[in-house]
N, C-alpha and C positions, 0 to 999 in steps of 0.2 A: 439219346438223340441220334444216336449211329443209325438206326435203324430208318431214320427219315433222310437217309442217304441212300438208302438201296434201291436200285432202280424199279428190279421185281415187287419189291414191298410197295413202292409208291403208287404202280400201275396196277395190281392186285386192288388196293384199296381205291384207286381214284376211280376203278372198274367198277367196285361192289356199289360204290357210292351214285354213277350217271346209272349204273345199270334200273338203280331204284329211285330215282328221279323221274315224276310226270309218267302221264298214259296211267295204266292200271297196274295194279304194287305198288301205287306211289308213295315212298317214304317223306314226307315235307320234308323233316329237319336234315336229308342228306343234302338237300341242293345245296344250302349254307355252305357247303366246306367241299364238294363235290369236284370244284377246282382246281383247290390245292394242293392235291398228291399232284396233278398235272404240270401245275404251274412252277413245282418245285422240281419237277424232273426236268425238265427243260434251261431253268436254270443253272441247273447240274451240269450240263453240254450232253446229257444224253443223247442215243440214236431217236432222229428224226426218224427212220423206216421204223423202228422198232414203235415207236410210240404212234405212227399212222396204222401199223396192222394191229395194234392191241385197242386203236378205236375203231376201225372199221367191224375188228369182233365184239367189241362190248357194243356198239349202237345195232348189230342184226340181234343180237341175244339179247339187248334190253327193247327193240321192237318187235323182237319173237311173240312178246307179251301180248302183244294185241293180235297174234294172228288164231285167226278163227274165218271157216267158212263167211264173205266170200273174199277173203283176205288170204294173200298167198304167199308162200315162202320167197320168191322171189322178188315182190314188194322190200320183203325186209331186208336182202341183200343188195338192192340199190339204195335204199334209205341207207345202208351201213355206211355203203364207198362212200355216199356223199356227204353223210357226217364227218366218215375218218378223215377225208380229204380238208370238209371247213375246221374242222378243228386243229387240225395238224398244222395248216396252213396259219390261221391266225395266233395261235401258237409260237410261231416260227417269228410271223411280223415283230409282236409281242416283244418276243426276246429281243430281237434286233434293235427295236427301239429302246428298250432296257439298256445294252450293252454301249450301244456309240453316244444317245442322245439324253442319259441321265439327268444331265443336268438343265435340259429344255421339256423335258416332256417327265409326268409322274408314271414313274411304272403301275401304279393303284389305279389312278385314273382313266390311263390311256388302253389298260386294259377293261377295265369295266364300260368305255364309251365304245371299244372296239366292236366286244362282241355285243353291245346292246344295238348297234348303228345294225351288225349284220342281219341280226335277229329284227329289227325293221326291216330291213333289203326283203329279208325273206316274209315275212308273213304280209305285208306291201306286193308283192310281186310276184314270190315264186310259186310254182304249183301245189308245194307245201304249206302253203299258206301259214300261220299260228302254229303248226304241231311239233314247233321246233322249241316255244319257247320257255325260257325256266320259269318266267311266272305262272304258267298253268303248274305246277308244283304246289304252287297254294290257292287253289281252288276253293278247299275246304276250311279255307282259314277268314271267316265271313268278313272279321273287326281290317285286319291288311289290306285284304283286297279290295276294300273301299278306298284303299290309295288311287286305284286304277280311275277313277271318277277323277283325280287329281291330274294324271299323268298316265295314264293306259298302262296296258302291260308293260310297255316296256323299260314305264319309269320303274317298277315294280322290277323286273330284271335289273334293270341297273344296280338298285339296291342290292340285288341276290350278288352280283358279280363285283360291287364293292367291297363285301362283306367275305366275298371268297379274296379280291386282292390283299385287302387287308390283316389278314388273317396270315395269307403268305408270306408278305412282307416280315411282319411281327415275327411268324415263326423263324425264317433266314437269316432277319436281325441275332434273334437270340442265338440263335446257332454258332452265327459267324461271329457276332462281339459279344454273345453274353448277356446282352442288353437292349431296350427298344430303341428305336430312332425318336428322334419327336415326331417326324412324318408319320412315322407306323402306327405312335401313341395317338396322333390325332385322329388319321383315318379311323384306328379302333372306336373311338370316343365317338366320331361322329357318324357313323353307324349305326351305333349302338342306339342313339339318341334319334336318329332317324326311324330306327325299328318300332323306339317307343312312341316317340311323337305320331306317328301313323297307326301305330296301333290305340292311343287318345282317340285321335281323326274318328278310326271306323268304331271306335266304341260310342263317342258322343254323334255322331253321321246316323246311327239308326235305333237313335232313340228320340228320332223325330218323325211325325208321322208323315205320311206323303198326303199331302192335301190335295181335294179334287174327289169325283166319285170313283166309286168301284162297281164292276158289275160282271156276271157269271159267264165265264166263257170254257169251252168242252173241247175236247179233243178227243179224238176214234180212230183208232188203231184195229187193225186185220193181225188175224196169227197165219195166215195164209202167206208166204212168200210170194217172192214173183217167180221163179221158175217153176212153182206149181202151178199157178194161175196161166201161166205161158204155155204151159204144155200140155193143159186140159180145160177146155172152153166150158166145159162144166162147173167147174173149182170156178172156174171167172167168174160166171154169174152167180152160182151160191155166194159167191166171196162181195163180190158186185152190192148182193141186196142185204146181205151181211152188212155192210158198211150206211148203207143208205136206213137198215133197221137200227143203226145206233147210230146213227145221228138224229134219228127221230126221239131217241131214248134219250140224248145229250138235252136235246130241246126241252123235252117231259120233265128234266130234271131242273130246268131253270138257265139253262144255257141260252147268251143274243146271238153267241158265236161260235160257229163248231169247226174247226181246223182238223183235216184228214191226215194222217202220214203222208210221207214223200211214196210217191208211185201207190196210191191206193187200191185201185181197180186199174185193168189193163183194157182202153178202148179202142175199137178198130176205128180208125179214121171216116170210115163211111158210114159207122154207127155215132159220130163223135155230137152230130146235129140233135139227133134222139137223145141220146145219153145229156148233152148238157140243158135240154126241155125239161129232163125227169128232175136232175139238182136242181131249176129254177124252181119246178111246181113247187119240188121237198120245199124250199127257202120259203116261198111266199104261205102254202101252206101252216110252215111251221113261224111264221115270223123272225128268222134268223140269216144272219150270213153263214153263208159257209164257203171255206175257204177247199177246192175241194182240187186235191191233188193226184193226177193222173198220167198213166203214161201211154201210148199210142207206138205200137208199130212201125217202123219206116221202111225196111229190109227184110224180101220175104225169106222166111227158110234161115233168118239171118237175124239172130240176140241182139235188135242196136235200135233204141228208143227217141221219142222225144218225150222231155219230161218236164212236163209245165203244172200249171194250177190252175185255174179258173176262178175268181172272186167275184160270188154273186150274190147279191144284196137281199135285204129282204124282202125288197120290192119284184124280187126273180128276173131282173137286170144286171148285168156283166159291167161290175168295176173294175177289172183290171185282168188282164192275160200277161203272164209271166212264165220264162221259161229260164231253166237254171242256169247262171252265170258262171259261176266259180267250179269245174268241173276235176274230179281226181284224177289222177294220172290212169288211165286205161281204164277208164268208164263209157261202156258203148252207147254214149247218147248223144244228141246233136248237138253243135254249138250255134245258137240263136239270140242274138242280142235282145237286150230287154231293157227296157226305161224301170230305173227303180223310184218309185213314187210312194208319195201318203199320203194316202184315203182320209181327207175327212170327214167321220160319220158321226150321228149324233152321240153317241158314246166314246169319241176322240179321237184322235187321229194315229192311226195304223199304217204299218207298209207290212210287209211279206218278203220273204226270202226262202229258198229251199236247200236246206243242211246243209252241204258243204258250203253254200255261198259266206254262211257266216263266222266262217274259215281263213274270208279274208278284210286285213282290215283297209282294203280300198272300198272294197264293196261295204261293210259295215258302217264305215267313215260317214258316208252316202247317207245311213239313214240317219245318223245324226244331224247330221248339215240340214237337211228337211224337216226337222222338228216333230220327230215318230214317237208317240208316249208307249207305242204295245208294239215290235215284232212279232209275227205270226210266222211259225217257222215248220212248215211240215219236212219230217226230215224219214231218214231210215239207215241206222246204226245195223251192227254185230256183236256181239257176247262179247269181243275181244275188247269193244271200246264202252263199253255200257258199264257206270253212268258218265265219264269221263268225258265222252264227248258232247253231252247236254249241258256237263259244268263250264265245259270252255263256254257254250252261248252265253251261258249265265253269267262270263267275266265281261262278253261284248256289251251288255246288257247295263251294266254297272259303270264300265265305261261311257255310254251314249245318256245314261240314266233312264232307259227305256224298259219296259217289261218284258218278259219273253214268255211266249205260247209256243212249246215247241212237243208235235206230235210227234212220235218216233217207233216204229216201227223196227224191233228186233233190238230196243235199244228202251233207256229210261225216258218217259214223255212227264212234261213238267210245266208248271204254269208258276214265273218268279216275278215278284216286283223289282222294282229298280234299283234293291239295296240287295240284289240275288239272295233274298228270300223265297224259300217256299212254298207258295200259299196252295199246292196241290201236285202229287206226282205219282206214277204209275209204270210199274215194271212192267215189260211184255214178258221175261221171264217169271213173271210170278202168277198165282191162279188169278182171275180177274176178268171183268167185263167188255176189257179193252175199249171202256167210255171213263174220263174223269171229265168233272167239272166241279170250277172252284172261281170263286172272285178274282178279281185284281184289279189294282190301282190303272185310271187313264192317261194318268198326269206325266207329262216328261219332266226330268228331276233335272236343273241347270248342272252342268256339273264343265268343269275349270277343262276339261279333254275335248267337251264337246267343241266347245269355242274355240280351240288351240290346237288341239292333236297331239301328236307325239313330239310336246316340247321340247320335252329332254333330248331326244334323238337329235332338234335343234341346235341345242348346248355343247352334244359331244362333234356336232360338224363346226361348230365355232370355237372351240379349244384347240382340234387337230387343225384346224384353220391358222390359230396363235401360233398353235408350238409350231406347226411347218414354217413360221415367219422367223420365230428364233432358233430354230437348224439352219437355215435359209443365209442368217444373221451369221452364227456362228460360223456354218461352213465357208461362205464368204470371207470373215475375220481369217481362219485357219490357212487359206488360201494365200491370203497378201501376207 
């Protein structure tokens, strides 16, 4: 056990471990224990600098992973600082609260509410929206992450980061006396028992069928980038009637409804009148919606867009104008507020969003609260995050109990029911038509998140609420 005292060994391993946690590499079973070499260094009274610069390297090296054209090295080195910085910090809180207030606050508990409360802060708020959080780690784990219908991701974190306290504690016990605590034994136990009872949940949850109809809806993806299509008006409209000749093809195939990628064709503003004539005729011609996503111009001489959609019915009338809300850190597009609504059409009620937006869960939140059975999500990835970032939609998805249609461009495009099923998907890396269509349910599926949010996140501001009454108590007592 000497060897779970050496600083280097702890931080090597708690490294290998976040390095392959979530985004693309992802090892599931590391997040489980991915804490622990941390939580034990800290413990120890190790250096603070020392364990802020060994996270600031492991989160650039483990978001190196996603870098690919147009993702750029220095993304990864502000992502680092500001990991090494929340980690190190809450870290730090952690112990503090460990070391004076043991006996009012559980070191198990108040660490898994900590960082689960932050990890709301952030995907609630910060410009990183969700890409922080542990439960995208299990993405791929279908029967679990039907917890997130319970309790969102971040009940689902909670669990990750109970299961890393418990685990620490257990280990220090035996360390230090040999033996478990009953505390250690219980948290163990009730973990464990949580793992299993959720994973019941998502086994008996979709082996029920989603009632209500189903019906065929397409998505059309270009392999033509935007800075080709930017820099040669030619490639635009080849690219242009590209798009507009499979969505005819979506339609032929039995498609009501054809969803474009994010920034599909590129319209000059003065053509934007003509251009949206031609998607009506397409609509009314072909009897379908289409949800048809575009970007326009604003700065001559000058990379900087507006990137909206246009949803036109198939009457070849304009339901809704939507322009992106939730926008990445140094994306040259405008910021224009947008009413997020849901359409409803004869085949059920729908809303829309454009890729990043579903990044955050304020904006997500939104469409549950309106009662959306299908997200319509035209988006546009990079090698670095493909499929990784369609599975996040797919967790939003399961949380709202909504379906998700989401085209993707440079990324996996994928059509899932509301138990993140499935029912149709398509590589832009792979040889292909850049047209899928496939069924999907209309139905929104009631689920206990929709109604509630992130209860749990509730739970740990009502506990640190408690325990700051009996510190409050005690320090008080200590005083007189």
């Amino acid at each position: 056990m000497k060897i779970l005292n050496q600083k280097w060994i702890l931080l090597a391993i708690g490294g290998i471990l976040i390095g392959f946690t979530g985004m693309n590499w992802n090892i599931p079973i590391f997040v489980w224990v991915a804490m622990v070499p941390f939580l034990r260094y800290i413990r120890l009274g190790y250096s603070l600098g020392t364990l802020f610069a060994v996270m600031v390297l492991v989160q650039i090296l483990s978001t190196m992973r996603i870098v690919s054209e147009p993702f750029h090295i220095w993304i990864a080195v502000l992502s680092g600082i500001q990991g090494g910085v929340v980690f190190t910090f809450l870290l730090w809180i952690w112990n503090q609260l460990r070391i004076r207030y043991s006996k009012q606050i559980s070191p198990i508990l108040s660490f898994a509410f900590l960082f689960t409360i932050v990890e709301w802060i952030g995907g609630y708020s910060s410009g990183l929206g969700v890409w922080g959080m542990f439960a995208n780690s299990q993405i791929n784990n279908l029967l679990l992450i039907q917890s997130t219908s319970l309790f969102g991701a971040t009940g689902l974190s909670f669990l990750i980061y109970l299961v890393n306290g418990s685990i620490e504690q257990s280990l220090s016990d035996f360390i230090l006396k040999s033996r478990l605590s009953q505390n250690s034994i219980g948290s163990l136990i009730a973990s464990c028992l949580f793992i299993v009872g959720l994973s019941f949940y998502g086994a008996f949850r979709i082996t029920n069928p989603i009632k209500g109809s189903s019906f065929k809806v397409g998505t059309v993806t270009s392999k033509m980038d935007i800075p080709t299509i930017w820099n040669d008006p030619i490639q635009n409209q080849l690219n242009t009637d590209l798009v507009f000749e499979r969505t005819k093809q979506a339609a032929d195939e039995g498609a009501k409804l054809v969803v474009w990628n994010e920034g599909a064709v590129i319209v000059e503003r003065k053509n934007e009148t003509v251009f949206l004539e031609k998607v009506s005729l397409l609509a009314k011609e072909n009897q379908i919606e289409i949800i048809a996503a575009y970007v326009i111009p604003v700065k001559e001489k000058e990379f900087f867009l507006d990137n909206k959609l246009h949803w036109i019915g198939k009457d070849g009338s304009t339901r809704q104008v939507y322009f992106k809300q939730f926008i990445p850190p140094g994306e040259p597009i405008s910021e224009i507020p947008s009413e997020i609504k849901v359409i409803e059409t004869d085949m059920g009620k729908m809303s829309v969003a454009i890729c990043y937006d579903f990044d955050s869960l304020q904006l997500t939140r939104k469409h549950a609260e309106l009662g959306a059975g299908i997200s319509l999500i035209p988006a546009s990835d990079w090698k670095g995050i493909n499929p990784f970032h369609t599975e996040m939609a797919v967790l939003r998805g399961i949380e709202n109990g909504t379906s998700i249609v989401r085209s993707t461009r440079g990324g996996l495009s994928g059509v899932y029911d509301a138990y993140g099923r499935a029912k149709g998907t398509l590589d832009y890396y792979e040889e292909n038509d850049g047209v899928l269509v496939a069924s999907v349910p209309t139905s929104a599926l009631p689920t206990l998140y929709r109604l509630f949010g992130n209860w749990v996140v509730g739970f740990g501001f009502v506990y640190f609420g408690f325990s700051g009454i009996l510190i409050l108590v005690n320090v008080l007592k200590n005083r007189n």
